[in-house]
C-alpha positions as CSV (number, residue, x, y, z in Angstrom):
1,X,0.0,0.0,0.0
2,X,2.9,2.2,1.0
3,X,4.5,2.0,-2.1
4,X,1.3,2.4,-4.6
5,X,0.9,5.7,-2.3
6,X,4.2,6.6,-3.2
7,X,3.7,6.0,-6.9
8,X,0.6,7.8,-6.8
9,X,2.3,10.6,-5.1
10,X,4.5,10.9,-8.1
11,X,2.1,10.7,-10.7
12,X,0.2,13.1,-9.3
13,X,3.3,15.7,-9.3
14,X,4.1,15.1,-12.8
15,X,0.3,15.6,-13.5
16,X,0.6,19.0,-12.0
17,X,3.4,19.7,-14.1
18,X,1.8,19.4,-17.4
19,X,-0.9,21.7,-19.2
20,X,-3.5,18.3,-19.6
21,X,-3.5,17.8,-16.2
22,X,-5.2,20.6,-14.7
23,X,-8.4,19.6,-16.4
24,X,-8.2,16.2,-14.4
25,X,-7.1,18.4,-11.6
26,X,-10.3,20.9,-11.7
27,X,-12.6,17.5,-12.2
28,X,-10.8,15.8,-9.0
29,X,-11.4,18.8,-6.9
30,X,-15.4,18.8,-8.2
31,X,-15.3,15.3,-6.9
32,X,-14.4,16.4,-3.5
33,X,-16.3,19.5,-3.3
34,X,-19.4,17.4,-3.7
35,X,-18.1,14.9,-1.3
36,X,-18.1,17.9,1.1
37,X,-21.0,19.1,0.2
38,X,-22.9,15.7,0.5
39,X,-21.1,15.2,4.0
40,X,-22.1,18.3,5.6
41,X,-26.1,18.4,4.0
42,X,-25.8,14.1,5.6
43,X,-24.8,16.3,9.0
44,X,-27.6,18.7,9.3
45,X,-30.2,15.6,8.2
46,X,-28.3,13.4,10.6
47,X,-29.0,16.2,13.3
48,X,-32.5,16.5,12.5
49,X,-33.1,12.8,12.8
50,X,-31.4,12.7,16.0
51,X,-33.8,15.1,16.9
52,X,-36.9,13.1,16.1
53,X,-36.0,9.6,17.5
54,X,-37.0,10.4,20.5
55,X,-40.1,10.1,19.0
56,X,-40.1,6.7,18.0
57,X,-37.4,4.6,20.0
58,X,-37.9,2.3,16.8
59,X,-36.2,4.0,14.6
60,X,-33.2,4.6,17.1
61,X,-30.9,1.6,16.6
62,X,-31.1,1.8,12.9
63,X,-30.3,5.6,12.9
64,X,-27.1,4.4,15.3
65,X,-26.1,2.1,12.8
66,X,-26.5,4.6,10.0
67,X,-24.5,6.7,12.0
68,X,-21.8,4.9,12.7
69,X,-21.6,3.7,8.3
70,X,-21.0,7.5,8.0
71,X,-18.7,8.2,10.7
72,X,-16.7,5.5,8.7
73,X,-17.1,7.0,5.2
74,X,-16.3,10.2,6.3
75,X,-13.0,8.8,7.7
76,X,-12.7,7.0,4.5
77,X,-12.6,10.3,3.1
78,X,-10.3,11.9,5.1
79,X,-7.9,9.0,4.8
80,X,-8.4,9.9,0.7
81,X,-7.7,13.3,1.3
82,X,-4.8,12.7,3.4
83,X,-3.0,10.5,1.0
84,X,-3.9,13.2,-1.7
85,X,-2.1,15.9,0.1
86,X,1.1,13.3,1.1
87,X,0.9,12.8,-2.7
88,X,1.4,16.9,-3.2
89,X,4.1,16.9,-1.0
90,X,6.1,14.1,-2.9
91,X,5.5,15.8,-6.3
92,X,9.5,16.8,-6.6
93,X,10.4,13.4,-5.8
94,X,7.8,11.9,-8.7
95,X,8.7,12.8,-12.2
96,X,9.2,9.6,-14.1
97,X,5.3,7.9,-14.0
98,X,2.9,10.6,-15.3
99,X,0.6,8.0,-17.0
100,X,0.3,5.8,-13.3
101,X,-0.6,8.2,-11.5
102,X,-3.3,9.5,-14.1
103,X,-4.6,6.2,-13.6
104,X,-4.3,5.8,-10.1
105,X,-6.0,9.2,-10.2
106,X,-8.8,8.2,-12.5
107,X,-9.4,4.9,-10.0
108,X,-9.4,7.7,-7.3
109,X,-11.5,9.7,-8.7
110,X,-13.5,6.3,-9.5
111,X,-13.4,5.9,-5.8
112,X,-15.0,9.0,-4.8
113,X,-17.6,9.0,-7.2
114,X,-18.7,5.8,-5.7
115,X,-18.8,7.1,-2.1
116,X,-20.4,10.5,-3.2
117,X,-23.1,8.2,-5.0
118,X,-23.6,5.9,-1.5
119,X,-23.7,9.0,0.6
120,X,-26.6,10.4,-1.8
121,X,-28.3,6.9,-1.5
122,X,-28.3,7.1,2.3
123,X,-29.4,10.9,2.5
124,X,-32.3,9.5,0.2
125,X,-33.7,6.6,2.9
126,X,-32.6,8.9,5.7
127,X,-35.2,12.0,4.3
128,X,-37.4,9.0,4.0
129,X,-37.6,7.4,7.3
130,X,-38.1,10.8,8.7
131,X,-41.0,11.9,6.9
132,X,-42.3,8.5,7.9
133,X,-41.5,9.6,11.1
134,X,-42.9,12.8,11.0
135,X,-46.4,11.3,9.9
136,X,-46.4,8.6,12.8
137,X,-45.6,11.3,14.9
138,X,-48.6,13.3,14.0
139,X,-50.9,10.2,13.6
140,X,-49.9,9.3,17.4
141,X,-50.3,13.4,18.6
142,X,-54.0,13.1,17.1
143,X,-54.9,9.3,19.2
144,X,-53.0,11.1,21.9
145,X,-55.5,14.3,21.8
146,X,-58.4,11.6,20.9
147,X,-57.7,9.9,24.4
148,X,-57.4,12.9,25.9
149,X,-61.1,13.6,24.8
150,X,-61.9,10.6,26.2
151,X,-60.5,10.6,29.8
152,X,-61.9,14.3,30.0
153,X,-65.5,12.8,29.5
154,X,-65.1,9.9,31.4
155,X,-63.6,12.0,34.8
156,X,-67.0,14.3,34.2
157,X,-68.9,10.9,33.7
158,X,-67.4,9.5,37.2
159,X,-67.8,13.3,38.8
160,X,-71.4,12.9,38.2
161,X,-71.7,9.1,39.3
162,X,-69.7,10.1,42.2
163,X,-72.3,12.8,43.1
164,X,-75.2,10.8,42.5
165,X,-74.0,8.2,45.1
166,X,-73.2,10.4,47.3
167,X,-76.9,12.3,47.3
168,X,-78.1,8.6,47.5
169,X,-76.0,7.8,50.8
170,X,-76.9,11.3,51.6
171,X,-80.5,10.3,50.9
172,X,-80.4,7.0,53.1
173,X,-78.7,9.0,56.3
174,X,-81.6,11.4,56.6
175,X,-84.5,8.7,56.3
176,X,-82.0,7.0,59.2
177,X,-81.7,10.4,61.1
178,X,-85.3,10.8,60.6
179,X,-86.1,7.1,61.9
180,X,-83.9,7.6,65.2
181,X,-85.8,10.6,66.2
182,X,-89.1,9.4,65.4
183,X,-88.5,6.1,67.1
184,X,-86.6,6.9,69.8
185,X,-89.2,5.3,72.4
186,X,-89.5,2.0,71.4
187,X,-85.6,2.3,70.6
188,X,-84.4,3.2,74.1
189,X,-87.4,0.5,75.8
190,X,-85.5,-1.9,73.5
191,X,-88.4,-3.3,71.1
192,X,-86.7,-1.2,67.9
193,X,-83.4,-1.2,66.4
194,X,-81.9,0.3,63.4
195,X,-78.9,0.0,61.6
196,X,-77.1,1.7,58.5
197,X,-74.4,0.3,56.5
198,X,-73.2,1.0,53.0
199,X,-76.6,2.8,51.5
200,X,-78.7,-0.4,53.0
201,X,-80.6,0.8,56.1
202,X,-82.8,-1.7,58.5
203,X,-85.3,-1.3,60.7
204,X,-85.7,-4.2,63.4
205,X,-88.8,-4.5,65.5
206,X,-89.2,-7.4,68.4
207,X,-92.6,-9.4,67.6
208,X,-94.0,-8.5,70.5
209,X,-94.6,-4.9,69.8
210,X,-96.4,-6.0,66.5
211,X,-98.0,-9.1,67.2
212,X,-99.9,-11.4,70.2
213,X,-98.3,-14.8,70.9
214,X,-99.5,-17.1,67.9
215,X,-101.1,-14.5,65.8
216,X,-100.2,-13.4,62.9
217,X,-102.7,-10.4,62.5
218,X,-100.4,-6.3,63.5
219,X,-102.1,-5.6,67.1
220,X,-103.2,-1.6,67.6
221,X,-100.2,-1.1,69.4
222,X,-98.4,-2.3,66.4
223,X,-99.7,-0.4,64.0
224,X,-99.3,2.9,65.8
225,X,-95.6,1.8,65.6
226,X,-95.4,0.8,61.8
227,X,-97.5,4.3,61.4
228,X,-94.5,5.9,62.8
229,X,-92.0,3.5,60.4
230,X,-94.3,4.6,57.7
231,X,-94.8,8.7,57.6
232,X,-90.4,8.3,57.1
233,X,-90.7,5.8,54.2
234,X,-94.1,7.3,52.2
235,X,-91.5,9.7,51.1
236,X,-89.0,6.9,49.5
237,X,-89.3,6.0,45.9
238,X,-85.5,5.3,44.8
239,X,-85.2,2.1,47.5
240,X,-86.7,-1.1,47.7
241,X,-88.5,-2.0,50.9
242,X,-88.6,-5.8,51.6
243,X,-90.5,-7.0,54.9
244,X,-88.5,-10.0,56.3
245,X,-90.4,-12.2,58.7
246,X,-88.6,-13.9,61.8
247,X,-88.9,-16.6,64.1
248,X,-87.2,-18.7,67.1
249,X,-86.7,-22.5,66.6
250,X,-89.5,-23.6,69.2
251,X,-91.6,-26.1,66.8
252,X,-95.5,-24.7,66.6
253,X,-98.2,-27.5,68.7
254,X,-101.6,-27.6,69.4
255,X,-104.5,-26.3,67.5
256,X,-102.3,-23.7,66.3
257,X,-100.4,-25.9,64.2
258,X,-103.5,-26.4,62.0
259,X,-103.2,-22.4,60.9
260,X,-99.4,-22.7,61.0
261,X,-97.8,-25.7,60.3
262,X,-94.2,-24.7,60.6
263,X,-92.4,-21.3,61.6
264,X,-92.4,-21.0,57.8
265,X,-96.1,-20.0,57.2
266,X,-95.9,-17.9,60.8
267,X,-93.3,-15.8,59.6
268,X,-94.5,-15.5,55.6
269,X,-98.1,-14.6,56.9
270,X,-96.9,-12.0,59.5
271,X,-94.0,-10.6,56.7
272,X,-97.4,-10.2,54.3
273,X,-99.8,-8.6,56.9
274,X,-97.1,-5.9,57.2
275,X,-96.3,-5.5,53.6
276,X,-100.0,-5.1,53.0
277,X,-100.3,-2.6,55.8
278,X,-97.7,-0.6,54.3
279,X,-99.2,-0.8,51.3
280,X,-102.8,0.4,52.6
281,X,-100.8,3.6,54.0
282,X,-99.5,4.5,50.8
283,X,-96.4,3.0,50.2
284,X,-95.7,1.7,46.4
285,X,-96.4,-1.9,46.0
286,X,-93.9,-2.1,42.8
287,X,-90.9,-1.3,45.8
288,X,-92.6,-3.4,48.5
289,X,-91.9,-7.4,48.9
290,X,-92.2,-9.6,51.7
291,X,-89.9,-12.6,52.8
292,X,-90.2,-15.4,55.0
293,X,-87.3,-16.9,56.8
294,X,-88.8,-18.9,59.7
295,X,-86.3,-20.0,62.0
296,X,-83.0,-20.2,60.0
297,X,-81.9,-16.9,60.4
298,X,-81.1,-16.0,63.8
299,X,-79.5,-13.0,65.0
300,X,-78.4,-14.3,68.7
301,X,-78.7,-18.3,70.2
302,X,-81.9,-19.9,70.5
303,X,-80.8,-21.6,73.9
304,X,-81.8,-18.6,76.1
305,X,-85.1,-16.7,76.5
306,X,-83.2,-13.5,75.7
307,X,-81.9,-15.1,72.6
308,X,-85.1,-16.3,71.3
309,X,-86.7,-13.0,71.9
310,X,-84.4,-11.4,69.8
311,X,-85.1,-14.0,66.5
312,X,-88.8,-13.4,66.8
313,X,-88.8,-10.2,64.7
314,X,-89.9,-8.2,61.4
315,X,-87.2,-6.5,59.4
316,X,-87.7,-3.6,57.1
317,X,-85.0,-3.1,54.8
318,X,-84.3,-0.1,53.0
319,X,-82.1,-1.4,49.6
320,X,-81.1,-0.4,46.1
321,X,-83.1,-1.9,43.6
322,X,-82.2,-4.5,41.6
């Protein structure tokens, strides 16, 4: 290699030294200016690509790898040029081979030609995979401002769920509120409960202030206290109301057993006498239902008096509807 640069380096002075060669001289120097030229316009693209790949991390390894191809020609070319201007210098030291080093010019030339062309063929995909960039860009900024349409509507859409919920609970506290005060006798004697809990409220009254033993018919003192139960719910139209009848385990005997075999038809009968009293007072019959459980739902132990008082009951229950 050393010594075809040297040969070259004489050529090339003898090629300076005659009239024909400055023509071959002037093209040469073309050949580099547009190697220059294409080098710093593959620069400023390079830049601007560098600037979009954030863009699309795609993109980013193959724009490395570009990269680093011109890195390489453009030390190619600097190598050329370097052994151009060692050839300069060796000029007075290269007189005998005029017509080598015209054709290790021309194969030079040859050279550049074919880089210059490469370069040009790079710049040409790189200005292409940007403008593909550019549009995906774009395409992704409009889905971007699409979704952002979208989350807007759906925060107002859970803002105004949100609200309504809230009026609902808000709804269900006051009918409680208004049911402690109104019942605050039979609560503090015992005989009434009533309980709140996540938008479902209950109202739990003993048998015994509803009903005689064995009967399944609302006594007068009863119905003073379901007319108290009642002038808080008439107002309720968003909830259903379902009457749940009650019992204790202790197996119905005697003649009473005719009317009420089980605690089953005890319980459904007193569950439907309420319902239906509710229903005479104004309450909706399209929110009103009434359930029977007998005696497999106890709320304390069966073994004690105490305990069996407490199962022999009548629920109203306040719930969303289904």
């Amino acid at each position: 290699m050393a010594k075809r640069l040297f040969l070259l380096a004489a050529i090339a002075a003898l090629a300076i030294g005659v009239g024909g060669c400055s023509v071959m001289e002037s093209t040469y120097l073309k050949k580099v200016n547009e190697a220059d030229g294409l080098a710093k316009e593959l620069a400023a693209l390079d830049q601007k690509y560098k600037d979009l790949s954030f863009e699309n991390a795609t993109l980013k390894a193959r724009v490395a790898n570009l990269g680093m191809e011109l890195d390489k020609m453009t030390g190619e070319r600097n190598k050329l040029s370097a052994d151009r201007d060692k050839l300069s210098a060796d000029l007075g030291y290269m007189t005998g081979q005029r017509d080598k080093m015209a054709a290790d010019k021309k194969e030079l030339e040859t050279v550049l030609s074919s880089k210059s062309d490469s370069l040009s063929k790079i710049i040409m995909e790189l200005r292409q995979k940007i403008g593909a960039l550019e549009s995906d860009n774009g395409k992704l900024k409009q889905e971007i401002a699409a979704l952002e349409a979208d989350s807007g509507n759906m925060k107002q859409e859970i803002a105004a769920l949100k609200k309504a919920q809230e009026e609902k609970v808000q709804k269900v506290s006051k009918t409680y509120e208004d049911l402690l005060e109104k019942m605050k006798g039979e609560i503090s004697k015992g005989e009434v409960t009533i309980s709140e809990l996540k938008g479902k409220l209950t109202v739990n009254m003993v048998d015994a202030i509803l009903f005689d033993s064995g009967k399944s018919e609302v006594k007068t003192e009863g119905l003073s206290v379901l007319e108290k139960v009642i002038s808080i719910l008439k107002d309720v139209t968003d909830k259903a109301i379902r009457v749940e009848g009650h019992t204790d385990n202790v197996q119905i005997v005697g003649a009473l057993a005719k009317r009420f075999p089980t605690n089953w038809e005890l319980s459904a009968a007193r569950a439907i006498n309420v319902a239906r009293f509710l229903q005479e007072k104004g309450i909706d019959p399209a929110i009103l239902s009434a359930v029977a459980y007998g005696e497999y739902k106890p709320v304390a132990s069966n073994d004690t008096p105490e305990g069996r008082k407490q199962n022999r009951r009548i629920e109203i229950i306040l719930a969303p509807k289904e």
